[in-house]
C-alpha positions as CSV (number, residue, x, y, z in Angstrom):
1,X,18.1,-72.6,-43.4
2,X,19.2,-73.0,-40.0
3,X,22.3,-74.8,-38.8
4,X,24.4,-75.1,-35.9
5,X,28.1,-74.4,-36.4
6,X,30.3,-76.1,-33.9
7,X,30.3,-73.1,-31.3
8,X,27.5,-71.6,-32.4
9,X,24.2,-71.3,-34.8
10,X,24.1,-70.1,-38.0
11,X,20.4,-69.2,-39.2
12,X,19.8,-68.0,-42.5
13,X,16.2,-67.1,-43.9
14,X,14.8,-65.7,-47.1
15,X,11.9,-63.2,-47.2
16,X,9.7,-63.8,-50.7
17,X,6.3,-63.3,-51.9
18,X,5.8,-66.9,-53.0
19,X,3.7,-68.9,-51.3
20,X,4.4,-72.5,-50.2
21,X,2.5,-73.9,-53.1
22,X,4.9,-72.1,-55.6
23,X,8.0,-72.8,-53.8
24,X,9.2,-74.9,-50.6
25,X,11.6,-73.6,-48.7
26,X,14.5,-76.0,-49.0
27,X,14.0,-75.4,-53.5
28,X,13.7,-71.7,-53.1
29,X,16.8,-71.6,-50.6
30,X,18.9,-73.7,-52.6
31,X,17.8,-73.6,-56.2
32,X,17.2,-69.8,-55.9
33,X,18.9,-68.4,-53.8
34,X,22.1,-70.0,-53.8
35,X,22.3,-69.9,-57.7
36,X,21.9,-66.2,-57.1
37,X,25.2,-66.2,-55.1
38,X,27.2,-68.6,-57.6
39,X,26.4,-66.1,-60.0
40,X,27.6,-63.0,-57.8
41,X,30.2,-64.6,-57.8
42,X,31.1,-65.7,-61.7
43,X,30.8,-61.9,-62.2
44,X,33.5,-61.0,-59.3
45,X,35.5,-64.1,-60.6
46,X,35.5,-62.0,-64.3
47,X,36.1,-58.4,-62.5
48,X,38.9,-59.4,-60.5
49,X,40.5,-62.2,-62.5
50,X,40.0,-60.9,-66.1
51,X,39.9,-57.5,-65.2
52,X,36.5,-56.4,-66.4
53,X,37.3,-53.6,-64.4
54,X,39.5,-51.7,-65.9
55,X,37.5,-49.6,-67.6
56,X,39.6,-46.4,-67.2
57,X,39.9,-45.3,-70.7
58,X,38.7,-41.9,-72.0
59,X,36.5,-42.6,-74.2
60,X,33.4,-45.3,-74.0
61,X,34.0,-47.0,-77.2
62,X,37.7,-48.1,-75.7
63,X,35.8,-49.1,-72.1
64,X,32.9,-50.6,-74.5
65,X,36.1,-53.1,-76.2
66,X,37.9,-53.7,-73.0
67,X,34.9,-55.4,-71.5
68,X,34.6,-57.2,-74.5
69,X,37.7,-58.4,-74.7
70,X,37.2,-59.4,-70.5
71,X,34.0,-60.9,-71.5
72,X,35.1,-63.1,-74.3
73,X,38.2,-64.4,-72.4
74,X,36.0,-65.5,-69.6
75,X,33.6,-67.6,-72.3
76,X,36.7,-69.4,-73.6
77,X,38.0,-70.0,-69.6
78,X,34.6,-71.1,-69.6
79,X,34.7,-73.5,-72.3
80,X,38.2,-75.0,-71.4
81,X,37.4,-75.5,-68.1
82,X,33.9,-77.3,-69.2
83,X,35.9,-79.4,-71.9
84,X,39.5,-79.6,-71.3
85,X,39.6,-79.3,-67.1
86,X,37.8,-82.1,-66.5
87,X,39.1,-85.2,-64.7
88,X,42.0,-82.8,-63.6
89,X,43.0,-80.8,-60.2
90,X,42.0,-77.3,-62.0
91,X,38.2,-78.7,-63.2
92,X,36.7,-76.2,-60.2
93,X,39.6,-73.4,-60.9
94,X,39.0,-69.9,-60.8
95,X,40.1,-67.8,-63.7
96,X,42.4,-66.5,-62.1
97,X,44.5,-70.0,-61.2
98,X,44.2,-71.1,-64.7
99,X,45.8,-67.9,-66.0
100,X,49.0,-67.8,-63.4
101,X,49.2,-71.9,-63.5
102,X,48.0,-73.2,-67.0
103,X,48.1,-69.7,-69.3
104,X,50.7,-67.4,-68.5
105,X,54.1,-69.7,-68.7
106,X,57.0,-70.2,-70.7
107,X,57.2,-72.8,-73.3
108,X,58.8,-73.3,-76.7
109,X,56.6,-73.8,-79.8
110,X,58.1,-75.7,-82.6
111,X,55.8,-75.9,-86.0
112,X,56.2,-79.0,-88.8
113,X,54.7,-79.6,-91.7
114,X,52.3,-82.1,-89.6
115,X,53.1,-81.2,-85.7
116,X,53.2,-78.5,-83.3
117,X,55.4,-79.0,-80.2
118,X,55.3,-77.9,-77.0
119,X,57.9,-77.9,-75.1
120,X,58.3,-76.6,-71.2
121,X,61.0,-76.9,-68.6
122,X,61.5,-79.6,-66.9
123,X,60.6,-77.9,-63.6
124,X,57.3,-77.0,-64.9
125,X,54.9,-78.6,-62.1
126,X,51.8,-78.9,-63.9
127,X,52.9,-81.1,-67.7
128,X,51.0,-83.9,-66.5
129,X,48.0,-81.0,-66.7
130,X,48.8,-79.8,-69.4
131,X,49.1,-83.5,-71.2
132,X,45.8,-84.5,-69.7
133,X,43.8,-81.4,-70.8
134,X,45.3,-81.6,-74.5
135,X,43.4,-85.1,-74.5
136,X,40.3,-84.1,-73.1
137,X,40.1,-80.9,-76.0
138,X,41.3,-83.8,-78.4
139,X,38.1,-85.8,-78.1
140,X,35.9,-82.6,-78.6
141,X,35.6,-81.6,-82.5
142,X,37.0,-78.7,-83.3
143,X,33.3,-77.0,-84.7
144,X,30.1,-79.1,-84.5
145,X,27.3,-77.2,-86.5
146,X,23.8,-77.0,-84.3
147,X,21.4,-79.7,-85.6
């Protein structure tokens, strides 16, 4: 790829063994090698944001469950931003925005016999959000057997 920047040009190019035949140059640049990069950086987005890391425990079996716990956090981020962000400002969040801004706030939970109840301050910026991604998880069923 080759573009020019305002102020100045911006060349990129990718060495492979492929030949043409196998794969032009505008597939292998932006199916290939791009994806490459979005997935660089879905593994720095679950090291720095759900701190798969932190692996500083003595033994392996503790750094063996830390990283599953990291791993399975970012699978349900993953889920709730594919089912319940959608149509809202955080569908294209990074993990770590929806843990400061969605996750990690205060609210009062109130349990009935047929409700739960949320309830946040009045101050809180992002109810609207919060509203709006409860309805999107709503339509989804709550386990759909494969087949």
């Amino acid at each position: 790829k080759a573009e020019y920047l305002p102020g100045k040009a911006n060349p990129r190019f990718v060495v492979t063994n492929l030949s043409t035949r196998d794969a032009d140059a505008q597939h292998l640049y932006e199916d290939l090698y791009c994806a490459r990069g979005e997935m660089e950086n879905r593994i720095k987005e679950q090291q720095l944001g759900l701190f798969a890391d932190r692996t500083s425990s003595a033994t392996l079996r503790a750094n063996q469950l830390r990283l599953y716990f990291s791993s399975f956090a970012y699978v349900l981020l993953h889920g709730l931003r594919r089912l319940g962000l959608t149509g809202t400002a955080f569908a294209k969040a990074q993990s770590t925005t929806i843990r400061l801004k969605l996750l990690k706030i205060g609210a009062r939970l109130r349990l009935t016999a047929r409700k739960v109840w949320l309830s946040f301050s009045e101050a809180y910026p992002y109810a609207s959000d919060i509203a709006q991604i409860l309805a999107n998880l709503k339509q989804h069923p709550a386990w759909s057997p494969l087949g």
